[in-house]
C-alpha positions as CSV (number, residue, x, y, z in Angstrom):
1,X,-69.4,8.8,-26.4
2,X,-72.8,7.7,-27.8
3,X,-73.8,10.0,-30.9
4,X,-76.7,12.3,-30.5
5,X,-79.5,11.4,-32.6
6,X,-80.7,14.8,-34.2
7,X,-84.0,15.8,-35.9
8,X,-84.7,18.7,-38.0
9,X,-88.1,20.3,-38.6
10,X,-87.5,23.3,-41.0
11,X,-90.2,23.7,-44.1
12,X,-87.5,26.0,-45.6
13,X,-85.6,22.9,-48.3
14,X,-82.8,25.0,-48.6
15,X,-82.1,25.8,-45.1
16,X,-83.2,21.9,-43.9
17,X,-80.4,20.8,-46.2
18,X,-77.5,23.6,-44.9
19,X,-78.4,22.8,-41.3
20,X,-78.3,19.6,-42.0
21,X,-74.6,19.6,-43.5
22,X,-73.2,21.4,-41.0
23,X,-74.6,19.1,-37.8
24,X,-73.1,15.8,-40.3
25,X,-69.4,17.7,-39.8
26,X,-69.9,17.0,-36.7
27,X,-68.3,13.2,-35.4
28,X,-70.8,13.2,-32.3
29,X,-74.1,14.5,-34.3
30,X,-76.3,12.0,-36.2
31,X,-79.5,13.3,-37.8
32,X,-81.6,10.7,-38.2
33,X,-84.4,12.6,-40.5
34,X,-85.4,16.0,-41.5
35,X,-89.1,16.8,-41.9
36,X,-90.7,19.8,-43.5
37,X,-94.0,20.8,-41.8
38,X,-94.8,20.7,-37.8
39,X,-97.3,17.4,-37.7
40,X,-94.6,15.4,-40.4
41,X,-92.2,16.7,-37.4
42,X,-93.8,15.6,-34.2
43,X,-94.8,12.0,-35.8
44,X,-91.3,11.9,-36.8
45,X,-89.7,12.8,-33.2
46,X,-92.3,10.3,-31.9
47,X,-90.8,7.6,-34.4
48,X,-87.3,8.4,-34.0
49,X,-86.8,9.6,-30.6
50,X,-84.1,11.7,-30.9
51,X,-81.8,13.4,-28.4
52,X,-82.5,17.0,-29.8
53,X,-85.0,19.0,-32.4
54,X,-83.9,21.8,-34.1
55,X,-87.2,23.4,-35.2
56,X,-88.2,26.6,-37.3
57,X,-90.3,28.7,-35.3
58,X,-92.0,30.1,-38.2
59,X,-94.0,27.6,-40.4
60,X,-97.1,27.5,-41.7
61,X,-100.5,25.3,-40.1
62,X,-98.3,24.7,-36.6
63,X,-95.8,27.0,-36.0
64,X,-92.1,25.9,-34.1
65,X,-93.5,27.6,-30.8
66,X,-96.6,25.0,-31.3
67,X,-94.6,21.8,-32.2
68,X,-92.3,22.6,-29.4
69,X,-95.0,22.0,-26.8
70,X,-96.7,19.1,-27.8
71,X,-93.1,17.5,-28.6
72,X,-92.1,18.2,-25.0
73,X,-95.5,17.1,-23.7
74,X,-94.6,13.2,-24.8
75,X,-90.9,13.7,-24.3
76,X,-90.3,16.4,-21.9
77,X,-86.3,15.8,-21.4
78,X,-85.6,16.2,-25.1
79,X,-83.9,19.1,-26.0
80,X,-85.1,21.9,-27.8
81,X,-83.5,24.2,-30.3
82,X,-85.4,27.3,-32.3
83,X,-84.1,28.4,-35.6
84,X,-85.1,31.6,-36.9
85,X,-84.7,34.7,-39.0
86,X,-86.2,36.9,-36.5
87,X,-84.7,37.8,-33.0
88,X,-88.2,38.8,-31.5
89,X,-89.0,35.2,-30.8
90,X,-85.9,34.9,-28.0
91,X,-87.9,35.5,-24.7
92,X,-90.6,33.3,-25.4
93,X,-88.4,30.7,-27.0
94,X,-86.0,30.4,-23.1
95,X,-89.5,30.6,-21.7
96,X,-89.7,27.1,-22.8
97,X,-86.5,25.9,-21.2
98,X,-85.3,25.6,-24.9
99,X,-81.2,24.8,-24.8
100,X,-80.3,26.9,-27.6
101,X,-81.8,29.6,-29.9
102,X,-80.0,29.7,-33.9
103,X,-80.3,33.2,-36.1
104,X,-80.9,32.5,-39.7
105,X,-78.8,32.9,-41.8
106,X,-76.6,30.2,-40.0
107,X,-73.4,30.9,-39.1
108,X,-71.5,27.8,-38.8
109,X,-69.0,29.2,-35.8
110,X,-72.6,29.9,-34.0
111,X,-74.0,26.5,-34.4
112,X,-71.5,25.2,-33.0
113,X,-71.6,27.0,-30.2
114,X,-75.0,25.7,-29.7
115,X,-73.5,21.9,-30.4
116,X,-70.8,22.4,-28.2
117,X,-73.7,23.3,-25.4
118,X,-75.7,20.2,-26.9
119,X,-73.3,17.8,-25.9
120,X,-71.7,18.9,-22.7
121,X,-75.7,18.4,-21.7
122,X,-75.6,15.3,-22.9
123,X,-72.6,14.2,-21.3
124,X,-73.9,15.5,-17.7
125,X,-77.4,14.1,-18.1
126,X,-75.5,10.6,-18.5
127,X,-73.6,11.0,-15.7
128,X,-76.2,11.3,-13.5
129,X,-78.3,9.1,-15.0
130,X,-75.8,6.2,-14.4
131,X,-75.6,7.7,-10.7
132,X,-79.4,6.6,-10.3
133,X,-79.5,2.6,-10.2
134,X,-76.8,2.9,-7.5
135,X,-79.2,5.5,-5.4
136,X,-81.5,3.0,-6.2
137,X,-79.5,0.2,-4.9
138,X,-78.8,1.9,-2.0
139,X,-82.4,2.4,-0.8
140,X,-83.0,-1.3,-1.7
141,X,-80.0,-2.5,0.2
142,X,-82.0,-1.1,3.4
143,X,-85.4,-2.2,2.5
144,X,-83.9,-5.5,2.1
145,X,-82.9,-5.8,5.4
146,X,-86.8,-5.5,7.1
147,X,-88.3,-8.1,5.9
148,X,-91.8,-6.8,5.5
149,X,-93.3,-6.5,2.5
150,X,-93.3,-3.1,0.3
151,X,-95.6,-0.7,0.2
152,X,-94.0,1.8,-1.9
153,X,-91.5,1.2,-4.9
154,X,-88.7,3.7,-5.6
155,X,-88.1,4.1,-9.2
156,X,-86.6,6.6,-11.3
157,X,-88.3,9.4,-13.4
158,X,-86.9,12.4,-15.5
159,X,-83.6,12.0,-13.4
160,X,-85.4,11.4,-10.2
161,X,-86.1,9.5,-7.8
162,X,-90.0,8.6,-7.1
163,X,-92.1,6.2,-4.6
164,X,-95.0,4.8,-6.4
165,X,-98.0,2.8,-4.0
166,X,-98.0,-1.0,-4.5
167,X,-101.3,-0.5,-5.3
168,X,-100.9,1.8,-8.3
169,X,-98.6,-0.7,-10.0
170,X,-99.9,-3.2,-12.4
171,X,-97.5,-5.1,-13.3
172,X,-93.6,-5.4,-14.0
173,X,-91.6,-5.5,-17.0
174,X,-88.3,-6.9,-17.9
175,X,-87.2,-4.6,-21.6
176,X,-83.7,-4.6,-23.2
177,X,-82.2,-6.1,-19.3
178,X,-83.6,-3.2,-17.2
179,X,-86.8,-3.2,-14.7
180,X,-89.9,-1.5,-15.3
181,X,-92.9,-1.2,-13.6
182,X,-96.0,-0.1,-15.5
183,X,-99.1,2.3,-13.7
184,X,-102.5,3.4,-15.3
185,X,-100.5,6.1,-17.3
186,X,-96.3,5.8,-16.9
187,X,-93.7,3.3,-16.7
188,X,-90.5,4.1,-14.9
189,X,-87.3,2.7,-14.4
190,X,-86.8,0.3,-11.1
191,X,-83.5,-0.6,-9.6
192,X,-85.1,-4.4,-8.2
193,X,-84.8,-7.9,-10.3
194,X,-88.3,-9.3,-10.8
195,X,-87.4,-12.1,-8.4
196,X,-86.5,-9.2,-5.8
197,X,-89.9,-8.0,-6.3
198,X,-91.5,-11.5,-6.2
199,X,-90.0,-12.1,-2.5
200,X,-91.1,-7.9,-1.1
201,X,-94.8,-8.6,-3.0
202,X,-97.6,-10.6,-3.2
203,X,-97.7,-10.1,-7.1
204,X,-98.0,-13.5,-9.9
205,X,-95.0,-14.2,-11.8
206,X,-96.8,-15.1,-14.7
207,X,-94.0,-15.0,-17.2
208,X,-90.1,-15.1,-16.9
209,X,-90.3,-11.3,-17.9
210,X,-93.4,-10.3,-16.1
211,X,-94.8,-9.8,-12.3
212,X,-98.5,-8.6,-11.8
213,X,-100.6,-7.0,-9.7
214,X,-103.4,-9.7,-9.4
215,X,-105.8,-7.1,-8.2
216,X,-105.6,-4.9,-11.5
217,X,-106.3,-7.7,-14.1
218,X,-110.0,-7.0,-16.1
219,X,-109.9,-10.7,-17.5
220,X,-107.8,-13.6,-18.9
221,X,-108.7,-15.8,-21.8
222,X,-106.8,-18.6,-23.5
223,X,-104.2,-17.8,-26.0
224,X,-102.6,-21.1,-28.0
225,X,-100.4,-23.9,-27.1
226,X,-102.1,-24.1,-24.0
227,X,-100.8,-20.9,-22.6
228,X,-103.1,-17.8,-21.3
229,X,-103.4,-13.8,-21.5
230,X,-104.1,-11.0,-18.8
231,X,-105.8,-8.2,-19.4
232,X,-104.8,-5.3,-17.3
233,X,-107.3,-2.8,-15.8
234,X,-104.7,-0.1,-17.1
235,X,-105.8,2.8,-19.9
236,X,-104.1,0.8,-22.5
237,X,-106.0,-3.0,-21.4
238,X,-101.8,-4.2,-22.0
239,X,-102.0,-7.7,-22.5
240,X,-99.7,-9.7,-20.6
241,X,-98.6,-14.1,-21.5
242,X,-98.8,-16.4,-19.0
243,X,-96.7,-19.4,-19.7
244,X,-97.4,-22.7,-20.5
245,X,-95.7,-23.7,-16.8
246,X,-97.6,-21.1,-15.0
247,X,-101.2,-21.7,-16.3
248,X,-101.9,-24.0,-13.0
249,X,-101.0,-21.7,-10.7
250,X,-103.3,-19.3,-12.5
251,X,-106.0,-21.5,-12.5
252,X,-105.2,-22.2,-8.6
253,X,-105.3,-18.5,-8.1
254,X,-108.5,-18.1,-9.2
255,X,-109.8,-21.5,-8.0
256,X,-110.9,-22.6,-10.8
């Protein structure tokens, strides 16, 4: 199996370090940075984008309970574990559908316990994950077979299964070989090839890696070598190429 990335945020050194030691005994566990104050912590989940954070509740500025919530706000399936001296914290810690909640002093047998829990997660959440492109498929497969064009989109999000309006999309995405399409806010995972959306839209294939939603662009502007850029109407303006080869039919597009 894959390992599972691990980040620590503990402002105790001495603990860090022992917690640290006894995830790295571990063949499936990888921690891939420790941090020791709440904001270090969340810039370096963002950065990282571990599997799991095990995070001292009590710290001083933001405590654990604090980081927790924004962490889960931009990464809501990662998993939380608390680590703390004092018991009191355990109701409001499962409140947050944390996995796992760790007493200091540590006791290794404990911990790993909790890593025991950590990766049997893991190992479910990738088995259904792979289950999704074949659901996927599946509704495609029918789609497929009425030729009309979409009007919805099923893709996947947090594990499930979503229809988005053709008209909230504004563009799609080809990253590390998988689909994505892109909305004001979110991108999500889609089971179609770009050329499968091409043929069930009336979107511009602009770019061997993108399809857009003509109706969402802001503007366009020349970039170099002859080639263009579309600016999306979306909340981050994403700027998407346009190839050399398709600059005509841009410019036939737009009639100009």
């Amino acid at each position: 199996m894959d390992m599972v990335k691990c980040v620590i945020i503990e402002d105790e050194f001495p603990s860090a370090e022992e917690l640290k030691y006894i995830l790295s005994k571990h063949k499936n566990m990888s921690v891939v940075g420790v941090a020791y104050d709440g904001d270090t912590g969340i810039e370096l989940t963002k950065k990282q984008k571990p599997n799991v954070v095990f995070i001292d509740i009590n710290m001083p500025v933001k405590n654990g309970i604090e980081v927790a919530k924004i962490i889960k706000d931009f990464n809501y399936p990662i998993d939380i574990i608390f680590v703390t001296a004092y018991a009191k914290y355990a109701v409001q810690a499962f409140e947050m559908y944390v996995l796992d909640y760790v007493l200091k002093p540590f006791d290794e047998s404990r911990i790993n316990i909790t890593i025991n829990r950590i990766i049997d997660k893991w190992n479910k959440t990738r088995i259904q994950t792979e289950k999704i492109p074949n659901m996927l498929n599946t509704i495609i497969d029918k789609i497929d077979k009425d030729k009309k064009l979409l009007k919805k989109v099923p893709c996947e999000r947090k594990g499930k299964i979503i229809l988005v309006d053709l008209k909230d999309i504004y563009y799609f995405f080809i990253e590390n070989e998988k689909t994505y399409v892109k909305t004001q806010n979110n991108k999500y995972i889609v089971g179609y090839t770009l050329c499968q959306i091409q043929c069930k839209t009336n979107f511009f294939r602009c770019h061997r890696s993108y399809l857009v939603n003509m109706d969402n662009v802001k503007e366009f502007y020349s970039w170099f070598n002859g080639s263009y850029k579309l600016v999306m109407a979306d909340n981050e303006k994403s700027e998407i190429p346009i190839s050399r080869t398709n600059v005509k039919k841009l410019k036939d597009y737009f009639e100009i």
